[in-house]
N, C-alpha and C positions, 0 to 999 in steps of 0.2 A: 571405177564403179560409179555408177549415176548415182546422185544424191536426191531422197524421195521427194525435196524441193522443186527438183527440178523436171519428174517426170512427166508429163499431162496430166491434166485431172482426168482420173476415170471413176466412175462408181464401182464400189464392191464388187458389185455382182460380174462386169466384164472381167475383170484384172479376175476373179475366184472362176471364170470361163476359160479364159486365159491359157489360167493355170491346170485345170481339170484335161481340155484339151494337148496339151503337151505332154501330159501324163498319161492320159492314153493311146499318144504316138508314138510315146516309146515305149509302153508296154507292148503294142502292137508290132512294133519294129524286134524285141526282145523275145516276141512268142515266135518273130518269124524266124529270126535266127535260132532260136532252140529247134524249130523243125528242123530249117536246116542242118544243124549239125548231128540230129537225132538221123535224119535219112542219110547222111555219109558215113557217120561209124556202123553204121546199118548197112551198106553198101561195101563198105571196109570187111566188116563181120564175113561178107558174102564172098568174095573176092579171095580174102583167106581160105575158106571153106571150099572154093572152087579149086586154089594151088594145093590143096592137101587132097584132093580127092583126083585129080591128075597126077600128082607126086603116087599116090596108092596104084591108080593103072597102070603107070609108067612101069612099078617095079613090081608087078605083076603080071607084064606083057615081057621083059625082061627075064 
């Protein structure tokens, strides 16, 4: 770990920039992944629903 000695001098305000910007690049990266996985168990959901409504024709053409 760097020791605060030894970082550059920055003012407040970049280093509090900084930091605001990497918080919300991963909140950004965090919302995108919650899509994603909100649209694949959603695709999941569907896919299921699709083998059960084939399983029903199948044993009713049968």
């Amino acid at each position: 770990m760097t020791r605060l000695s030894k970082l550059p001098n920055k003012d407040s305000k970049s280093r509090f920039d900084e930091c605001s910007n990497s918080a919300k690049n991963s909140n950004a990266y965090g919302s995108k992944l919650r899509s994603y996985s909100q649209t694949y168990s959603q695709n999941l959901e569907i896919s299921s629903k699709m083998v059960m409504i084939n399983l029903a024709y199948d044993s009713i053409q049968t």
